[in-house]
PDB file of N, CA, C and O in Angstrom, chain B, residues numbered from 101:
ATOM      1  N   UNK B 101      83.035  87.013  45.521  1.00  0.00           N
ATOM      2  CA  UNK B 101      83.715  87.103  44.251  1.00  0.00           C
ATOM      3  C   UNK B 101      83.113  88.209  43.386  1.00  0.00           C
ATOM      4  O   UNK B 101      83.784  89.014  42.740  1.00  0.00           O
ATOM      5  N   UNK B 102      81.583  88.162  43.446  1.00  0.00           N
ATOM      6  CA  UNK B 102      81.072  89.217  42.672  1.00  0.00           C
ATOM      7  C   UNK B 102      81.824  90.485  43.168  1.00  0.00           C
ATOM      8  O   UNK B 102      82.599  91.144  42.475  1.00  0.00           O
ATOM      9  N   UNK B 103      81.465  90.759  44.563  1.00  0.00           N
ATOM     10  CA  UNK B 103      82.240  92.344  44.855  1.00  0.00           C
ATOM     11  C   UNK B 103      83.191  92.345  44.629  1.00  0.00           C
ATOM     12  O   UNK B 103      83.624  93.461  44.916  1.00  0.00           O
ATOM     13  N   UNK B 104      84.050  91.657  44.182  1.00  0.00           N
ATOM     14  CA  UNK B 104      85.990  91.722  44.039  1.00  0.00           C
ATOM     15  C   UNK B 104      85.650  92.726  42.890  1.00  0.00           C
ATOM     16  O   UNK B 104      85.867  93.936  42.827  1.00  0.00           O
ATOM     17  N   UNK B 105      84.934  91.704  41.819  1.00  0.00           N
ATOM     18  CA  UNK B 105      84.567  92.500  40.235  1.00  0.00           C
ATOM     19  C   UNK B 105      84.278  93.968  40.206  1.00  0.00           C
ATOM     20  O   UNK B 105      85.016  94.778  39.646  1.00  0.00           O
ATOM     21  N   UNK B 106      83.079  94.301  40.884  1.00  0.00           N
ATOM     22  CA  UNK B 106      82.753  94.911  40.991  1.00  0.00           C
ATOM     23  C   UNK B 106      83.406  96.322  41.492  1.00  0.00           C
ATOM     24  O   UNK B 106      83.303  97.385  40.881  1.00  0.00           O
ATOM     25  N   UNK B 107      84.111  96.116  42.750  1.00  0.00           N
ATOM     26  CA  UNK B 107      84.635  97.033  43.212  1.00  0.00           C
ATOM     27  C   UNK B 107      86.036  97.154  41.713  1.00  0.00           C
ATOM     28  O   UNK B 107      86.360  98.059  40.945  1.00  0.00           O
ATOM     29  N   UNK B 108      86.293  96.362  41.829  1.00  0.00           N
ATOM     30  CA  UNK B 108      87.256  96.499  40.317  1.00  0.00           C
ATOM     31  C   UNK B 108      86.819  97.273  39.237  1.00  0.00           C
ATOM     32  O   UNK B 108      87.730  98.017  38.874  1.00  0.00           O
ATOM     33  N   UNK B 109      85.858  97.396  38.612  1.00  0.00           N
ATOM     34  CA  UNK B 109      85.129  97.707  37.406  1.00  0.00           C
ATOM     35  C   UNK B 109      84.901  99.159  37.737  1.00  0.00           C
ATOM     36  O   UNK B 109      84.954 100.024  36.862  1.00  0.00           O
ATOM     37  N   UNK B 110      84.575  99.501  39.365  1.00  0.00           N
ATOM     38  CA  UNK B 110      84.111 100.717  39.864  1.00  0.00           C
ATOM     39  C   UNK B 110      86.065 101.555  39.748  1.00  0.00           C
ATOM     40  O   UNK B 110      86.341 102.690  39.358  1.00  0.00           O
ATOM     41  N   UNK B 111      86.689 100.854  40.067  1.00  0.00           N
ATOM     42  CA  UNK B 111      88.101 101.353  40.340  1.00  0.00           C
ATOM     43  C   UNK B 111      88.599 101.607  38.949  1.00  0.00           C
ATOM     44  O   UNK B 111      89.331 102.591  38.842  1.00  0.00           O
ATOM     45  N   UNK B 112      88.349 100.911  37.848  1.00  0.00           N
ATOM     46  CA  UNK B 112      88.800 101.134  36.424  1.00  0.00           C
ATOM     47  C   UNK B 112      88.182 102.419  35.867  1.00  0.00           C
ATOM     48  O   UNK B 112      88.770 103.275  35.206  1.00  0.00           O
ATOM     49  N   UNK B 113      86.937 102.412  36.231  1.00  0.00           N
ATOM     50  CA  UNK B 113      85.741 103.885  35.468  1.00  0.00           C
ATOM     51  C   UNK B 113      86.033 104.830  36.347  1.00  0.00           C
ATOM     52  O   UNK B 113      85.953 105.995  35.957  1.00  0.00           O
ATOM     53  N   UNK B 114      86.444 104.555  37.751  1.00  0.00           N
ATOM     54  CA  UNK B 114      87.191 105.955  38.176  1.00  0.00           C
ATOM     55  C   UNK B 114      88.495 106.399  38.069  1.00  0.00           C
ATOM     56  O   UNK B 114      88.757 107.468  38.620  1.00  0.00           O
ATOM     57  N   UNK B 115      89.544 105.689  37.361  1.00  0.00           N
ATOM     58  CA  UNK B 115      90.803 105.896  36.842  1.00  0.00           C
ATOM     59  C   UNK B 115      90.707 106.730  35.746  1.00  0.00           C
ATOM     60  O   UNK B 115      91.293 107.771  35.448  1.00  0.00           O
ATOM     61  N   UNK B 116      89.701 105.953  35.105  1.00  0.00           N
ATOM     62  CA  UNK B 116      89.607 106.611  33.408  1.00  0.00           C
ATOM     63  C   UNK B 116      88.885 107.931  33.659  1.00  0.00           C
ATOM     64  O   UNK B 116      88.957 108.773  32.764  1.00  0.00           O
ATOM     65  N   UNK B 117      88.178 108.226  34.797  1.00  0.00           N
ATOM     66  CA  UNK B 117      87.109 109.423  34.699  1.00  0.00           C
ATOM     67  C   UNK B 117      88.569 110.305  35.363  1.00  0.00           C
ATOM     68  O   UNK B 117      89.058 111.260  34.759  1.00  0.00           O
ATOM     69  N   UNK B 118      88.947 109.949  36.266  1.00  0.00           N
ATOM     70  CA  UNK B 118      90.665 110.575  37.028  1.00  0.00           C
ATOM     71  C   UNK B 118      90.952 111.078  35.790  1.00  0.00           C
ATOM     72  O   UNK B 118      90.346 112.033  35.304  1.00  0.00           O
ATOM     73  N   UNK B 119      92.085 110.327  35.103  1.00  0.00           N
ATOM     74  CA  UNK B 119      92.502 110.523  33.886  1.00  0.00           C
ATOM     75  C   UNK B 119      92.187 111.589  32.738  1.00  0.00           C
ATOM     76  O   UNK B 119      93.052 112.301  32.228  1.00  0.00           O
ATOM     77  N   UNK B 120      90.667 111.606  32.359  1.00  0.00           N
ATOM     78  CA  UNK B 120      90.050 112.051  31.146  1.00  0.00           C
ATOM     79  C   UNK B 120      89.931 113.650  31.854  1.00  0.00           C
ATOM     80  O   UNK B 120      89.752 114.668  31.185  1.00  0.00           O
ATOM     81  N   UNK B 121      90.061 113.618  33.211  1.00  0.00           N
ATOM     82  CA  UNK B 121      89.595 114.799  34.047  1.00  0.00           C
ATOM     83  C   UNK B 121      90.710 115.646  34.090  1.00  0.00           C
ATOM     84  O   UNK B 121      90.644 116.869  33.965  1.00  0.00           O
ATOM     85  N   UNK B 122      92.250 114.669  34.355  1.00  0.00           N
ATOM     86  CA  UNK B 122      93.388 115.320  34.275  1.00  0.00           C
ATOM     87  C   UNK B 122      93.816 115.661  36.056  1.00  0.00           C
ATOM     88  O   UNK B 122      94.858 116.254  36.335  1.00  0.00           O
ATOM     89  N   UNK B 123      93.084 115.303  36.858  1.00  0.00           N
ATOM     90  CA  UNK B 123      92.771 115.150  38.607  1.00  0.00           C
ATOM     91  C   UNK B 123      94.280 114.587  38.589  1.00  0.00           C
ATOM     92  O   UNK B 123      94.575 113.834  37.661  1.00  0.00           O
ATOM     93  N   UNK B 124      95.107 114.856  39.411  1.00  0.00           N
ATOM     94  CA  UNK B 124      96.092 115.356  39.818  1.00  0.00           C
ATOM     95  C   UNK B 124      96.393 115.487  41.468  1.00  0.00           C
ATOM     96  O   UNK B 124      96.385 116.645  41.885  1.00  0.00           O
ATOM     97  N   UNK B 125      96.682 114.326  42.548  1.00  0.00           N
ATOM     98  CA  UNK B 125      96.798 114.642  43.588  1.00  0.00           C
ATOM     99  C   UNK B 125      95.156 113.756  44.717  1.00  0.00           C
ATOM    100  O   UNK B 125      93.997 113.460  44.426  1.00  0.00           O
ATOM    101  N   UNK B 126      96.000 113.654  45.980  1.00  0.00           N
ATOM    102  CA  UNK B 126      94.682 113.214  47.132  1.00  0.00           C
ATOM    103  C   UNK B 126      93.936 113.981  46.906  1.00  0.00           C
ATOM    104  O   UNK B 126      92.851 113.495  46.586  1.00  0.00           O
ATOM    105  N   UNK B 127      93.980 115.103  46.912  1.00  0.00           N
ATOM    106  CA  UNK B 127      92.803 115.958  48.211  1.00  0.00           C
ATOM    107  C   UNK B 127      91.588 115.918  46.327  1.00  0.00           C
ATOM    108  O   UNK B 127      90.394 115.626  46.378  1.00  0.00           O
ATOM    109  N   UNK B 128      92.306 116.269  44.971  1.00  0.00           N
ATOM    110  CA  UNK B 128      91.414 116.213  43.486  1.00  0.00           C
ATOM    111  C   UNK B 128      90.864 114.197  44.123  1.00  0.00           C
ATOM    112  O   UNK B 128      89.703 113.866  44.361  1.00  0.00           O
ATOM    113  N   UNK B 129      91.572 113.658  44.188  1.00  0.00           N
ATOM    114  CA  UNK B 129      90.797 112.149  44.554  1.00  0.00           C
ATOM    115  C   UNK B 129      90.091 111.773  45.371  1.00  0.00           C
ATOM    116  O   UNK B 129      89.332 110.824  45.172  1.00  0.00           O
ATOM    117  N   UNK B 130      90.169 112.558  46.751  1.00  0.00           N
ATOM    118  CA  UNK B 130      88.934 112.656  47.602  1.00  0.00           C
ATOM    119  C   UNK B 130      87.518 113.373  47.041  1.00  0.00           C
ATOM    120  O   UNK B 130      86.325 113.195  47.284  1.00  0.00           O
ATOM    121  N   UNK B 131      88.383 114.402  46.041  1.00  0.00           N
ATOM    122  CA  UNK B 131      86.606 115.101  45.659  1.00  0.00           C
ATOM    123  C   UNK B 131      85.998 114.631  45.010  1.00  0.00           C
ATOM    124  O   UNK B 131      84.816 114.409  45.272  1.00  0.00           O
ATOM    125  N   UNK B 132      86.657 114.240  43.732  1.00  0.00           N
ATOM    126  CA  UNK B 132      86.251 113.076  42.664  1.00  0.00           C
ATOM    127  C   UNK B 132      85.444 112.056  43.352  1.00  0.00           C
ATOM    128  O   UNK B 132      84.251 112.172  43.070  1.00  0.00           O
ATOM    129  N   UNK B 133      85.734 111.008  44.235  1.00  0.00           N
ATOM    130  CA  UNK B 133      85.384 109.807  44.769  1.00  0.00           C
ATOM    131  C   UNK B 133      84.401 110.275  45.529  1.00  0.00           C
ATOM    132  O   UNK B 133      83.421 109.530  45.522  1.00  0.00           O
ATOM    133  N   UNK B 134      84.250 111.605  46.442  1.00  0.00           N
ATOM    134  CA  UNK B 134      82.975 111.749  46.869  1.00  0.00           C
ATOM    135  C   UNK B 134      82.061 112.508  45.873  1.00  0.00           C
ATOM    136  O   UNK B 134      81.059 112.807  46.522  1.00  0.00           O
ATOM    137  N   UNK B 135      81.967 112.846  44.922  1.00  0.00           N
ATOM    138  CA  UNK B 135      80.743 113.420  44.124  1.00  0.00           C
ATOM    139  C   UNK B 135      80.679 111.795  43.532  1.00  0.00           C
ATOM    140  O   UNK B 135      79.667 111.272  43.999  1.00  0.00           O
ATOM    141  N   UNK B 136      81.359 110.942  42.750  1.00  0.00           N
ATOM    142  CA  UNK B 136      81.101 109.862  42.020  1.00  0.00           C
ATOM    143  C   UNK B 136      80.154 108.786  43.318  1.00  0.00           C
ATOM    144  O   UNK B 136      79.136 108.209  42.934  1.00  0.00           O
ATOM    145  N   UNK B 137      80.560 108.649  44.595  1.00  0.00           N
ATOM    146  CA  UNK B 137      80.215 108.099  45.635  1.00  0.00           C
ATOM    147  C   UNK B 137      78.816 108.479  45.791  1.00  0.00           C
ATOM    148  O   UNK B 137      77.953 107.642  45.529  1.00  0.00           O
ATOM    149  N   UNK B 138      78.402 109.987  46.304  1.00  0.00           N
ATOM    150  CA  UNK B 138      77.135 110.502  46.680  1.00  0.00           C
ATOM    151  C   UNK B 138      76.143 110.802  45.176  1.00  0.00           C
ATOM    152  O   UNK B 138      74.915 110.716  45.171  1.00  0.00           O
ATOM    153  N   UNK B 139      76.875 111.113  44.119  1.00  0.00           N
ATOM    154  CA  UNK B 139      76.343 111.615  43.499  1.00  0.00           C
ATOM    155  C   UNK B 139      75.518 110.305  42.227  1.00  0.00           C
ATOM    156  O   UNK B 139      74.696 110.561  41.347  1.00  0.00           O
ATOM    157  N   UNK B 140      76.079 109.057  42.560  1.00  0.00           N
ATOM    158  CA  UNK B 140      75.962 108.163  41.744  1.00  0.00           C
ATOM    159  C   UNK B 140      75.393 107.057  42.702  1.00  0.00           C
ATOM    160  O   UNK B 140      74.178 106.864  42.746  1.00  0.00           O
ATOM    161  N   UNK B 141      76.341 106.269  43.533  1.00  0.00           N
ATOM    162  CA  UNK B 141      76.007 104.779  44.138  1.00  0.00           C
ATOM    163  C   UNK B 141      75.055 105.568  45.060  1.00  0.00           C
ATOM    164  O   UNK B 141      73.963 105.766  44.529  1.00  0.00           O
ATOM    165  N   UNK B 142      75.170 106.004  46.145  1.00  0.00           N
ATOM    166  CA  UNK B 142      74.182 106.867  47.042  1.00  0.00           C
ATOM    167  C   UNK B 142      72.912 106.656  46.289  1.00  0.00           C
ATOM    168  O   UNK B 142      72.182 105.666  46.331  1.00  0.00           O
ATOM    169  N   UNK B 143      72.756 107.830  45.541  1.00  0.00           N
ATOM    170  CA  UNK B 143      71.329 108.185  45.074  1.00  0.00           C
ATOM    171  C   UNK B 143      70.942 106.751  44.523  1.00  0.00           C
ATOM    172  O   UNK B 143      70.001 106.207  45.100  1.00  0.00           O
ATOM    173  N   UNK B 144      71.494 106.130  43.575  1.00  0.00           N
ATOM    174  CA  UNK B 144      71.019 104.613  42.703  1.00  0.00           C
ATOM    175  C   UNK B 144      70.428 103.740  43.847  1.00  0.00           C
ATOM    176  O   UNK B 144      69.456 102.999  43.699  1.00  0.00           O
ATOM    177  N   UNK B 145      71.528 104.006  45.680  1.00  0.00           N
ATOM    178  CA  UNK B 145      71.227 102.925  45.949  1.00  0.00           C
ATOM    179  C   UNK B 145      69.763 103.610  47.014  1.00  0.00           C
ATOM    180  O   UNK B 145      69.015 102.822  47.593  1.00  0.00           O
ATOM    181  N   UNK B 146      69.593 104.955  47.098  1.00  0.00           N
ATOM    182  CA  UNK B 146      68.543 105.375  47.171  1.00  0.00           C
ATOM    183  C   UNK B 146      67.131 104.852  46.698  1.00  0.00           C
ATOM    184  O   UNK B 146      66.218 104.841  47.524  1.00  0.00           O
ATOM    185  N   UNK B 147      66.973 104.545  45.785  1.00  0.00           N
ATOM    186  CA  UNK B 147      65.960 104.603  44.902  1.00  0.00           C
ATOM    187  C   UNK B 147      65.741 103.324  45.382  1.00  0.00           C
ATOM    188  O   UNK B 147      64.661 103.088  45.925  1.00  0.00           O
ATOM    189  N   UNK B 148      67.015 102.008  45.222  1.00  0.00           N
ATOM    190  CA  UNK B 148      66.384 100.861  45.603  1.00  0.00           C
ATOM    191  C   UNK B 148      65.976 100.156  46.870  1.00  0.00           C
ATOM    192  O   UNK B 148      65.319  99.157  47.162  1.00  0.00           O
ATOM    193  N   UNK B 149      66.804 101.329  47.653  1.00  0.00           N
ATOM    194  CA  UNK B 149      65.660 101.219  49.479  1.00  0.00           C
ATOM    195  C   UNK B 149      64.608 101.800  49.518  1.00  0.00           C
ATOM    196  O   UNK B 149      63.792 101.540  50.403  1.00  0.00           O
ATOM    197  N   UNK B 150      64.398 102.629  48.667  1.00  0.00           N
ATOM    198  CA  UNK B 150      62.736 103.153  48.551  1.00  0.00           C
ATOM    199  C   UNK B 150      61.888 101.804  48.022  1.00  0.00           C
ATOM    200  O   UNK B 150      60.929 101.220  48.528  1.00  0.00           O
ATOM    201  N   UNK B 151      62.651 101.554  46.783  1.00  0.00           N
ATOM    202  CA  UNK B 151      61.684 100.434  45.780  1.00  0.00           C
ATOM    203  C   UNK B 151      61.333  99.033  46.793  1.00  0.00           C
ATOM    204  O   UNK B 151      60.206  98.569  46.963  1.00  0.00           O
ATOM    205  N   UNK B 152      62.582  98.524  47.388  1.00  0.00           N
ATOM    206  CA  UNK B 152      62.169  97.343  48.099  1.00  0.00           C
ATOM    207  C   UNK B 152      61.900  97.273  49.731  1.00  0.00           C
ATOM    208  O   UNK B 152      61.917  96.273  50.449  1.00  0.00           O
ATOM    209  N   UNK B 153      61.617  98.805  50.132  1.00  0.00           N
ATOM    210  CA  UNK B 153      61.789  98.861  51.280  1.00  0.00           C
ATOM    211  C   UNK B 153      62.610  98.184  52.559  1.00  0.00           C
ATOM    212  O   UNK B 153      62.136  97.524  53.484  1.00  0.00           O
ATOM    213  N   UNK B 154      64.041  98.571  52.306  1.00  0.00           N
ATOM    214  CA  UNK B 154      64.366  98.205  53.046  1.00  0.00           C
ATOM    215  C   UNK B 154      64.317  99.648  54.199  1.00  0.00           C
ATOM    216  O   UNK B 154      63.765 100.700  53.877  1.00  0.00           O
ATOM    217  N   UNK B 155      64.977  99.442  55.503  1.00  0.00           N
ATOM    218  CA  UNK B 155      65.191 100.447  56.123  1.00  0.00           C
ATOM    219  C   UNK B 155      66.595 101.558  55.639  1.00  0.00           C
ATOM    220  O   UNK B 155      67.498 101.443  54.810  1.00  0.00           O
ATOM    221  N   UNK B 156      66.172 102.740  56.730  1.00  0.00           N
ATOM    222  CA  UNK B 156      67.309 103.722  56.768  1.00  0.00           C
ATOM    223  C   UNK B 156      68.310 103.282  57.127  1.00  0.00           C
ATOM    224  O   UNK B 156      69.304 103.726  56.551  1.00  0.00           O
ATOM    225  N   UNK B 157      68.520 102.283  58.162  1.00  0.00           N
ATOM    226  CA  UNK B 157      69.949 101.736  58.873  1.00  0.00           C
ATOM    227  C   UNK B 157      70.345 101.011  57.448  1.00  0.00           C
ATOM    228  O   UNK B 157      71.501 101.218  57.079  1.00  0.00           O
ATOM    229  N   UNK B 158      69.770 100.434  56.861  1.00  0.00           N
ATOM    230  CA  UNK B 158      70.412  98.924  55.627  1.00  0.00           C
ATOM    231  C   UNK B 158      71.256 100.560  55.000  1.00  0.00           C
ATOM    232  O   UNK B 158      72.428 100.921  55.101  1.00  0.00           O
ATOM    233  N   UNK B 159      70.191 101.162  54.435  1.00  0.00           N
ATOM    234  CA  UNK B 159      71.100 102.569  53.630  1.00  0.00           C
ATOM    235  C   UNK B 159      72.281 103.063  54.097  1.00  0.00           C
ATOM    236  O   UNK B 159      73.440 102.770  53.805  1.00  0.00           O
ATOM    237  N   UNK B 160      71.831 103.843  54.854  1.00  0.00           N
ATOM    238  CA  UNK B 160      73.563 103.945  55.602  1.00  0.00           C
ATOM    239  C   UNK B 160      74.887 103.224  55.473  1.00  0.00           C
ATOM    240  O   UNK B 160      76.031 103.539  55.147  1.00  0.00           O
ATOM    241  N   UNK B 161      74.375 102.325  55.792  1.00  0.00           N
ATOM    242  CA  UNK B 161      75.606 100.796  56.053  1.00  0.00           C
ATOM    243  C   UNK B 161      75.848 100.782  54.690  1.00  0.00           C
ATOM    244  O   UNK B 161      76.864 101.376  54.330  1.00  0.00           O
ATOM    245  N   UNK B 162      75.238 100.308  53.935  1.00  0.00           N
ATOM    246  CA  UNK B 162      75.401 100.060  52.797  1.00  0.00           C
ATOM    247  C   UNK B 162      75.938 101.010  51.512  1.00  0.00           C
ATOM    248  O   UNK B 162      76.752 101.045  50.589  1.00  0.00           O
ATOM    249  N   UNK B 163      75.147 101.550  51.992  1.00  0.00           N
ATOM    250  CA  UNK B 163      75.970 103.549  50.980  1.00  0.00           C
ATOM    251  C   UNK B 163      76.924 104.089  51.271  1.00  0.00           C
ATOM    252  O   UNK B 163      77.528 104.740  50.418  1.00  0.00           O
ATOM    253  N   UNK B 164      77.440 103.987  52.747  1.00  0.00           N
ATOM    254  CA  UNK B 164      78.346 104.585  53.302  1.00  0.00           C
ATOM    255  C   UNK B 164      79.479 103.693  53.223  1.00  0.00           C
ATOM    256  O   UNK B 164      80.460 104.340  53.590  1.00  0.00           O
ATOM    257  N   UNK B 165      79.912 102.138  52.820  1.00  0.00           N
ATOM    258  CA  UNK B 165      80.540 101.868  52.893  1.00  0.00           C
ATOM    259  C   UNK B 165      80.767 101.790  50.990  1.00  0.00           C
ATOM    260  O   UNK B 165      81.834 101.332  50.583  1.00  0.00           O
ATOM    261  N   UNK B 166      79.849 102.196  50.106  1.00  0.00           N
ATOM    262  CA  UNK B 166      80.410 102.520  49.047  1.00  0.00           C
ATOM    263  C   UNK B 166      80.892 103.316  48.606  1.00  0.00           C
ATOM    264  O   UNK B 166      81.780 103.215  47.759  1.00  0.00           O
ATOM    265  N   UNK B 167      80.392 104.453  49.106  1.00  0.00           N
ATOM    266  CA  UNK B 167      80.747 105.764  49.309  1.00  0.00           C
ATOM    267  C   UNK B 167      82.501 106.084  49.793  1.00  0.00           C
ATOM    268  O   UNK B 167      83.263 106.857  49.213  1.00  0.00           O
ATOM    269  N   UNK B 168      82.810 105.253  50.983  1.00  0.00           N
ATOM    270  CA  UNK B 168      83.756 105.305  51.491  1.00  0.00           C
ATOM    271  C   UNK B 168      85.019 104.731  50.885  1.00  0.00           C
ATOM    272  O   UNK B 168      86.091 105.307  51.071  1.00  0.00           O
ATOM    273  N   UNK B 169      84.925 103.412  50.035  1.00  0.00           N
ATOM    274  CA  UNK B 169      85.711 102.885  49.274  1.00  0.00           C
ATOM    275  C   UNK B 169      85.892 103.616  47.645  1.00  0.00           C
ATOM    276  O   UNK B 169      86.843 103.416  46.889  1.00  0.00           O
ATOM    277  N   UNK B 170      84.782 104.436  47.397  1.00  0.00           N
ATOM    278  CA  UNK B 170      85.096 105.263  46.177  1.00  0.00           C
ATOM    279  C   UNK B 170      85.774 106.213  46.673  1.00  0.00           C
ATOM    280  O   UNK B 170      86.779 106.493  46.020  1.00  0.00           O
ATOM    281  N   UNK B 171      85.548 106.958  47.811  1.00  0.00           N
ATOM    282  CA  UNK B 171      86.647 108.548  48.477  1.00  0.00           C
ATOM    283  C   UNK B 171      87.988 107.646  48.170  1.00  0.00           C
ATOM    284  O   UNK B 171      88.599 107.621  47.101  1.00  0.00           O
ATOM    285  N   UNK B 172      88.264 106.986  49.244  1.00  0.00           N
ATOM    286  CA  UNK B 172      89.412 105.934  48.918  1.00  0.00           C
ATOM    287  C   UNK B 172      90.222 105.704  47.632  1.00  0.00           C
ATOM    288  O   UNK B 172      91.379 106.052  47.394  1.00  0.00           O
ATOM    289  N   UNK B 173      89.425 105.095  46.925  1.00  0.00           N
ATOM    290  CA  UNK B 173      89.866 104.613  45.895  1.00  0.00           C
ATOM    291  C   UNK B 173      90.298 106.039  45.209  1.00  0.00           C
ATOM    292  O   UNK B 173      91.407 105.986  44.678  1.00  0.00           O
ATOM    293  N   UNK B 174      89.668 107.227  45.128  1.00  0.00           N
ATOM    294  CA  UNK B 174      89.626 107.985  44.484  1.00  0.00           C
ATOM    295  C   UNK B 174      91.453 108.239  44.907  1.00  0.00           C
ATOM    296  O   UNK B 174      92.454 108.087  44.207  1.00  0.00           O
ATOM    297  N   UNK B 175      91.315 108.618  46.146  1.00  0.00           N
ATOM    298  CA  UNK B 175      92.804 109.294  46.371  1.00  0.00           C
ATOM    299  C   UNK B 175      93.850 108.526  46.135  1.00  0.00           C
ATOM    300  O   UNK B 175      95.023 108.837  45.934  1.00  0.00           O
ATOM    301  N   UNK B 176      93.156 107.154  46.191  1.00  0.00           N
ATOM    302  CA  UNK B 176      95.235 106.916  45.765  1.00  0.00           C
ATOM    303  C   UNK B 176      95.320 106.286  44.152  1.00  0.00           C
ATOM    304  O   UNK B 176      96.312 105.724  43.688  1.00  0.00           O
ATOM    305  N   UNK B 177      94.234 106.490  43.545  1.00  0.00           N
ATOM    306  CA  UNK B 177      94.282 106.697  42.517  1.00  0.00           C
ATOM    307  C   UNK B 177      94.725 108.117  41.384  1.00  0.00           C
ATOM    308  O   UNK B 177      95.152 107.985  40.237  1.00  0.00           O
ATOM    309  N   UNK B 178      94.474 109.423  42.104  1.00  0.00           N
ATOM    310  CA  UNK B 178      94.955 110.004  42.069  1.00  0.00           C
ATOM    311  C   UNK B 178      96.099 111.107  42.384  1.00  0.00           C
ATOM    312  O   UNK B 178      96.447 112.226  42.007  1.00  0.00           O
ATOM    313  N   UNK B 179      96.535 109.915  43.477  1.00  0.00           N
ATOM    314  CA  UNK B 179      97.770 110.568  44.425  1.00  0.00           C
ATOM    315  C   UNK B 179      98.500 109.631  43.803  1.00  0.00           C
ATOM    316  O   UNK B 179      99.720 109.690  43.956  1.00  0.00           O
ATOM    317  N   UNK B 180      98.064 108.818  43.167  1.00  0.00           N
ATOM    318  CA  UNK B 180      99.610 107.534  42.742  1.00  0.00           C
ATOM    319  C   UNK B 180      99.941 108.473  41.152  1.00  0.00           C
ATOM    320  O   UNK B 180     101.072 108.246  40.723  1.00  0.00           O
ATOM    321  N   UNK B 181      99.366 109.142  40.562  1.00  0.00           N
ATOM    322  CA  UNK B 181      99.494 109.915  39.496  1.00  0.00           C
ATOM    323  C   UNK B 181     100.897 110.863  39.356  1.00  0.00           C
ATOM    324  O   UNK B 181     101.052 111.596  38.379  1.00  0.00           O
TER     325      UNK B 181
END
């Protein structure tokens, strides 16, 4: 239930960042969703596999599938435009 929210809350702040940006189209929503993806959840979730040591595999898995649902989200958020 938490991730429903979550991924929700992530999908609203990238509409409004879409929006405020004026992004226009897939291929502007793929770029958007991967700088917001790598450039934000990535690195944040960086820091906290360093802090609690988890491994490189948990990172991956875990970044990459946030990463992947922000590219996502990005494009048909801005392809539905």
């Amino acid at each position: 239930m938490i991730s429903f929210f979550t991924a929700l809350l992530t999908a609203i702040v990238l509409a409004a960042l879409i929006k405020s940006l004026g992004i226009v189209g897939v291929v502007g929503g793929i770029t958007i969703g991967a700088i917001t993806g790598f450039g934000f959840i990535a690195t944040a979730m960086a820091s906290d596999t360093a802090f609690c040591g988890w491994g490189v595999n948990l990172f991956v898995i875990q970044s990459g599938y946030r990463v992947t649902y922000s590219v996502l989200m990005g494009a048909v958020l801005a392809g539905w435009q």
